[in-house]
C-alpha positions in Angstrom: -11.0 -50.3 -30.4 -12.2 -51.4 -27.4 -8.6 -51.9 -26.0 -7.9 -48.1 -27.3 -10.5 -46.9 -25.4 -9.7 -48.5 -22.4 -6.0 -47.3 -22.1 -7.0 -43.7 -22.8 -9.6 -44.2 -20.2 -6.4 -45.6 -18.0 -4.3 -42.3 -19.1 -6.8 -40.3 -18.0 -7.8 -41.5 -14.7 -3.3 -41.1 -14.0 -3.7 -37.5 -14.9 -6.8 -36.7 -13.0 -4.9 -38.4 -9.9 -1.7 -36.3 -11.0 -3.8 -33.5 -11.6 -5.2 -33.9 -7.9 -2.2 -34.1 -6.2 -0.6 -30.7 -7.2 -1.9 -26.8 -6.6 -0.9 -23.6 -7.8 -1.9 -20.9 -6.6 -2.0 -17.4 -7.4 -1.8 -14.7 -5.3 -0.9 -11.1 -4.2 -1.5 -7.8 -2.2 -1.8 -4.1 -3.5 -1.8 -1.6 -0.6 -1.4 2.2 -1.4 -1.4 5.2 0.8 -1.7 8.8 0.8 1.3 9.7 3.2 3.2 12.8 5.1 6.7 12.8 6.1 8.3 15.7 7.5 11.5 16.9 9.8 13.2 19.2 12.1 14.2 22.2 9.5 14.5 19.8 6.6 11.4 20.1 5.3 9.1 17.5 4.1 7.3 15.3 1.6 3.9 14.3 0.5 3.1 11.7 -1.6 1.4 8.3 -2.8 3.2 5.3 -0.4 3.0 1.5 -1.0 2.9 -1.2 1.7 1.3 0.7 4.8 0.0 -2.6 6.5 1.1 -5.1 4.1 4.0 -5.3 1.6 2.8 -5.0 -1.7 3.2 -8.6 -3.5 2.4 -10.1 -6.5 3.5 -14.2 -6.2 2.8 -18.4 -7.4 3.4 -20.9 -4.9 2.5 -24.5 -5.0 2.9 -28.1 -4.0 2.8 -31.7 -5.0 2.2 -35.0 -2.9 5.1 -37.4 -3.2 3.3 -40.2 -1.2 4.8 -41.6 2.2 4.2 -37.9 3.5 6.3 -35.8 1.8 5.7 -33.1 0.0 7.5 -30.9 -2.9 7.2 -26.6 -3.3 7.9 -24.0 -4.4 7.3 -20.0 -3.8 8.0 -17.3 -5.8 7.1 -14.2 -4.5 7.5 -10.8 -6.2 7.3 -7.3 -4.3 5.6 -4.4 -5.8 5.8 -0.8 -5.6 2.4 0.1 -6.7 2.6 3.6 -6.1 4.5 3.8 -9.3 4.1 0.3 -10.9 8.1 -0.5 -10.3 8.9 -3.6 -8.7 11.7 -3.7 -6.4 15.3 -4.5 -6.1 17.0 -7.4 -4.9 20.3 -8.4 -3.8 22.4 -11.6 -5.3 25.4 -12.4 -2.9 24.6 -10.6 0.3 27.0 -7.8 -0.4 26.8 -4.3 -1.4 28.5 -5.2 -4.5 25.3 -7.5 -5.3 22.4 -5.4 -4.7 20.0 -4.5 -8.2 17.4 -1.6 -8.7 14.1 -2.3 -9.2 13.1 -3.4 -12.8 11.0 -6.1 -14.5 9.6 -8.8 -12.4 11.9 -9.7 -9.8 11.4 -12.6 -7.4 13.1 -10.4 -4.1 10.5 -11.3 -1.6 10.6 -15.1 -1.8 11.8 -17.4 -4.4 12.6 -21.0 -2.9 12.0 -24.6 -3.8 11.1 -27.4 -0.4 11.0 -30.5 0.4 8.6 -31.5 3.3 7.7 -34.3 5.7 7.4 -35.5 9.7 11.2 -34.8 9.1 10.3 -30.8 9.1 11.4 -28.3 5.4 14.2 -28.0 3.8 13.7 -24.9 2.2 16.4 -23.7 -1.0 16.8 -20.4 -2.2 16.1 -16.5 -1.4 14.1 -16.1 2.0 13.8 -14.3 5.3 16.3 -14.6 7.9 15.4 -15.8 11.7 16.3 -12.9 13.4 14.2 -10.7 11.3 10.7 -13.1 12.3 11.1 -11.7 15.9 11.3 -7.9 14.3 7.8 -8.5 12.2 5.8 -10.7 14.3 5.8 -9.1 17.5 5.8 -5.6 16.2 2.0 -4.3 16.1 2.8 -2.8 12.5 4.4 -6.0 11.3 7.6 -3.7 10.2 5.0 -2.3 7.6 3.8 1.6 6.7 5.4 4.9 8.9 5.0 3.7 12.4 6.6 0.7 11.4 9.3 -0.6 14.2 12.2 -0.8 11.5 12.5 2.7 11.5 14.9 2.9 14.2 15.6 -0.6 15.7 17.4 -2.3 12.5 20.2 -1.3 10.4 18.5 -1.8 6.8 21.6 -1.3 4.9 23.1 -4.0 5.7 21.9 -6.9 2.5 21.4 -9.4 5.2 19.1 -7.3 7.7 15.7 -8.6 6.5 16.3 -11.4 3.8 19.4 -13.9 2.7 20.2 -15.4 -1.1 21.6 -17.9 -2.1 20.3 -19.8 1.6 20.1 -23.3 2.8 17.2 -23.5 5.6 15.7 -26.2 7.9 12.4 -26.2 9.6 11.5 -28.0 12.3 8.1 -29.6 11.9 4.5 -28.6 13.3 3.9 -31.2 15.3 6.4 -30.6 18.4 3.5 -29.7 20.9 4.2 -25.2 19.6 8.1 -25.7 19.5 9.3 -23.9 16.4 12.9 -23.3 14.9 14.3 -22.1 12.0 18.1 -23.0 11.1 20.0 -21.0 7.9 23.0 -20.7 6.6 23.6 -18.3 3.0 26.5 -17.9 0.7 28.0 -14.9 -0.8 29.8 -16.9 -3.7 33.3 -15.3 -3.6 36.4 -16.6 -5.2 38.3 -18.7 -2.4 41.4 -16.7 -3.4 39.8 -13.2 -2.7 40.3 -11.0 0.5 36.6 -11.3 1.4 36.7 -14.7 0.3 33.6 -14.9 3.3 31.9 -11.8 2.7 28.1 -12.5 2.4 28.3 -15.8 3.8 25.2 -15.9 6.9 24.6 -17.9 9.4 21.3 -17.7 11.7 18.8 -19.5 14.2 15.3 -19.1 15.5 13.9 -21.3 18.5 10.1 -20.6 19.8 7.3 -21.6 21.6 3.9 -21.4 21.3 0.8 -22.4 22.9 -2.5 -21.3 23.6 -2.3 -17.1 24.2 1.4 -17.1 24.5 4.5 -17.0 22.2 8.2 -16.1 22.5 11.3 -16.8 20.2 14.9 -16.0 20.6 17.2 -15.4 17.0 20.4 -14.9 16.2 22.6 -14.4 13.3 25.8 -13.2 12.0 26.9 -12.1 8.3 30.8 -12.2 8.0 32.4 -8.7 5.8 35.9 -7.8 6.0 34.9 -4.3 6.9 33.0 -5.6 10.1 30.7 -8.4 10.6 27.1 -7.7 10.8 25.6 -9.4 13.7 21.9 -9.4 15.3 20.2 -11.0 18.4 16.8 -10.2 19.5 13.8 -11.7 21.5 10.2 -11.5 21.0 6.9 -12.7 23.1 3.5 -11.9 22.7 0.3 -12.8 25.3 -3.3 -12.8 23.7 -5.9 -11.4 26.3 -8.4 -11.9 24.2 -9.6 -8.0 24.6 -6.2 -6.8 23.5 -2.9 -8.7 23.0 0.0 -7.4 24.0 3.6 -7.5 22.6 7.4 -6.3 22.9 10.5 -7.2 22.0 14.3 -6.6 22.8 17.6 -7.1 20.7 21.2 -5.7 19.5 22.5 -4.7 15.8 26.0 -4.6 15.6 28.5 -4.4 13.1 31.9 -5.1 14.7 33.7 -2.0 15.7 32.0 0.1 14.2 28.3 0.6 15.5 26.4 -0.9 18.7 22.8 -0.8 19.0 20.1 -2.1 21.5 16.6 -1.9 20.8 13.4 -2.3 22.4 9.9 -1.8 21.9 6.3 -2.8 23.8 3.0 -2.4 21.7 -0.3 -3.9 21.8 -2.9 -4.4 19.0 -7.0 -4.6 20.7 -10.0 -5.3 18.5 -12.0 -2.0 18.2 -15.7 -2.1 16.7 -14.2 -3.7 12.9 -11.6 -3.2 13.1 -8.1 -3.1 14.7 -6.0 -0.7 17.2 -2.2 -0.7 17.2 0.1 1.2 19.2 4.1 0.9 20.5 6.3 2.8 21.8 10.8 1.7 20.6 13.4 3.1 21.9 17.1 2.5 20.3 20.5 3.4 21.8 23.6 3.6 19.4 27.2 3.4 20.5 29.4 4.3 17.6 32.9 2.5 18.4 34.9 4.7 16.0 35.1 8.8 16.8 33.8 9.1 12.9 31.4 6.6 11.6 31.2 6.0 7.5 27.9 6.2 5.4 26.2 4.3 5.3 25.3 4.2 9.6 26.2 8.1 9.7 22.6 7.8 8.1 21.0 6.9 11.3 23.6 8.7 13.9 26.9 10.8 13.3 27.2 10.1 16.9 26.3 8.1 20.3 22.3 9.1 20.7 19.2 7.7 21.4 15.4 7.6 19.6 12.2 7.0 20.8 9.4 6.3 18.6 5.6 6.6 19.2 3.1 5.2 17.1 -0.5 4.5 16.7 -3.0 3.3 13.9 -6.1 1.9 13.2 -7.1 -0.6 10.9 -10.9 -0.9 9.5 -11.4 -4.1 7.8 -14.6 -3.4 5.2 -14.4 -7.1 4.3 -12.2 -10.2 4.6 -9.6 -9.0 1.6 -10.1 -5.3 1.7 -9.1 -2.9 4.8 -8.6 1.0 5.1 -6.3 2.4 7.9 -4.7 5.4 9.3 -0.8 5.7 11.0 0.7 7.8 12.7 4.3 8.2 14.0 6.2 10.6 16.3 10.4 9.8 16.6 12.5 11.7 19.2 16.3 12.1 18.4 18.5 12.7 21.4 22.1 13.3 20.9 24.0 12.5 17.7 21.1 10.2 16.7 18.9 11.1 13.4 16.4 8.5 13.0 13.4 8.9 10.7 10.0 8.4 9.7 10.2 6.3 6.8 7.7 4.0 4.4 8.0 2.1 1.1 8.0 5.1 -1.5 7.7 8.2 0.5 11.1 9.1 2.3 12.2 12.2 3.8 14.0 14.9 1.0 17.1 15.2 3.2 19.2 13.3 6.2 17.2 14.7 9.4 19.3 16.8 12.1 21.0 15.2 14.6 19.0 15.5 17.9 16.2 16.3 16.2 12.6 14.9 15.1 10.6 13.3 12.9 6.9 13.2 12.3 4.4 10.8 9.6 1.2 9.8 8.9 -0.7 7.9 5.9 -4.5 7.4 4.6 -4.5 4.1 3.0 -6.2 1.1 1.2 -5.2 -2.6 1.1 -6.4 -5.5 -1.1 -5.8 -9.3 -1.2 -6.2 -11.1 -3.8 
């Protein structure tokens, strides 16, 4: 008896170590907006919007100790349109044959397995891409709501712009006095025997440095498609002046002879009583290399233009988890350009005309759970 006792007593004191070594957690954000989106003689929309400051998310993440300094995790990571309770689409092989509507609970975000240690991550799975960090982390908005940066400076239609499946990533680890880098490479799973035996497949880097008030990264990557190859290069900085920190960002979108575009964008974000103030100005030029350019980039210009974009918010943060905020947006067309105003859930009714403009604004609530 005494013996029994003892081993359960052994059993249990494993599993409370075990249980002690390994954390899930869940967690999630639900942001919704009332939001306006109008332009020139094309009329406009009102509506319910999701995602104005943050992307709506609903996710489990967690991690086990494997002893010597290593870790094991995972992330799953779900977003949610909670405007109308859908969650959203994903894409499967980096191609526009692979991309799904949005349905039951799909893992489109984030949905990796890592390994960690002094040696850095190796992260498996469905995840960002570098060159989209630059985009989101010096943009005041944090490519979120209608004054978001994306609206112009990134050609969204391509699977690869903002996230990568089927990706192999390494880290480089925290402790390299604020070096950072990011290295990926993503398959699109086509039959070797096929035409576009590489279409899909991604390749990209990050390399940064940060330390005390100031941070900059450089990023590149290239998608390969028989019909062009997408390719994206940008750089980012940021300085912290305590009373406001400012930020801008320059890069190209390309898709090989077809569409050029450079992009640029300054914007600062300044504590304001409790809350935040955010404003930038982007500007995008687009050469189109072929006299007619197909759908889906005639979307953005049927011709060589420019846009400017002007935006401006204000974030009030009525506790740690909860926040209410106000956007606005302005975008100037010049040219065969046709850029705009755009947020998750609320787009404009019809294509915008081509030198024209394009106006938004949302009234909206975020919680973190």
């Amino acid at each position: 008896m005494k013996k029994s006792l003892l081993a359960l007593a052994v059993l249990g004191a494993f599993a409370g170590a075990a249980q002690a070594q390994t954390s899930v957690t869940m967690f999630g954000i639900v942001d919704a907006a009332l939001g306006h989106i109008s332009t020139t003689n094309n009329g406009s929309v009102t509506g319910l919007s999701s995602s104005g400051i943050n992307s709506t998310r609903f996710g489990v993440r967690g991690t086990e100790d494997l002893g010597g300094g290593m870790r094991a995790a995972f992330w799953l990571e779900a977003g949610l349109n909670n405007d109308n309770g859908s969650f959203g689409g994903t894409n499967t092989n980096n191609q526009s044959t692979g991309g799904t509507g949005g349905g039951g609970l799909t893992f489109n975000r984030r949905a990796t397995v890592s390994l960690l240690g002094n040696f850095g991550e190796v992260r498996l799975g469905r995840d960002y891409v570098p060159t989209f960090w630059n985009l989101t982390i010096f943009d005041p908005f944090g490519t979120n709501g209608v004054a978001q940066s994306t609206n112009i400076n990134l050609i969204t239609a391509m699977p690869t712009s903002v996230r990568a499946s089927n990706s192999i990533a390494y880290f480089l680890p925290s402790n390299l006095g604020g070096l950072y880098g990011q290295a990926t490479y993503a398959f699109g799973e086509n039959n070797s025997n096929a035409a576009n035996k590489r279409d899909g497949n991604h390749a990209g880097l990050r390399v940064g440095y940060a330390g005390g008030p100031f941070d900059i990264a450089v990023a590149a990557g290239k998608t390969k498609y028989v019909a062009g190859d997408y390719k994206v290069a940008n750089i980012g900085g940021s300085y912290n002046f305590g009373f406001l920190k400012l930020m801008g960002q320059y890069g190209t979108n390309e898709v090989t002879n077809v569409t050029k575009w450079k992009t640029g964008l300054i914007g600062l974000t300044a504590p304001l009583g409790q809350g935040e103030l955010r404003f930038d100005v982007a500007q995008t030029k687009v050469d189109n290399l072929i006299p007619v350019v197909p759908a889906p980039y005639s979307t953005y210009a049927v011709a060589d233009g420019k846009a400017t974009q002007f935006g401006i918010g204000y974030v009030y943060n009525l506790s740690k988890r909860t926040a209410a905020y106000a956007h606005y947006v302005h975008i100037k067309n010049r040219d065969g350009a046709r850029f705009e105003a755009n947020t998750n859930g609320l787009v404009s009714p019809t294509l915008n005309t081509a030198g024209g403009k394009s106006t938004g604004y949302e009234f909206g609530v975020r919680h973190s759970f």
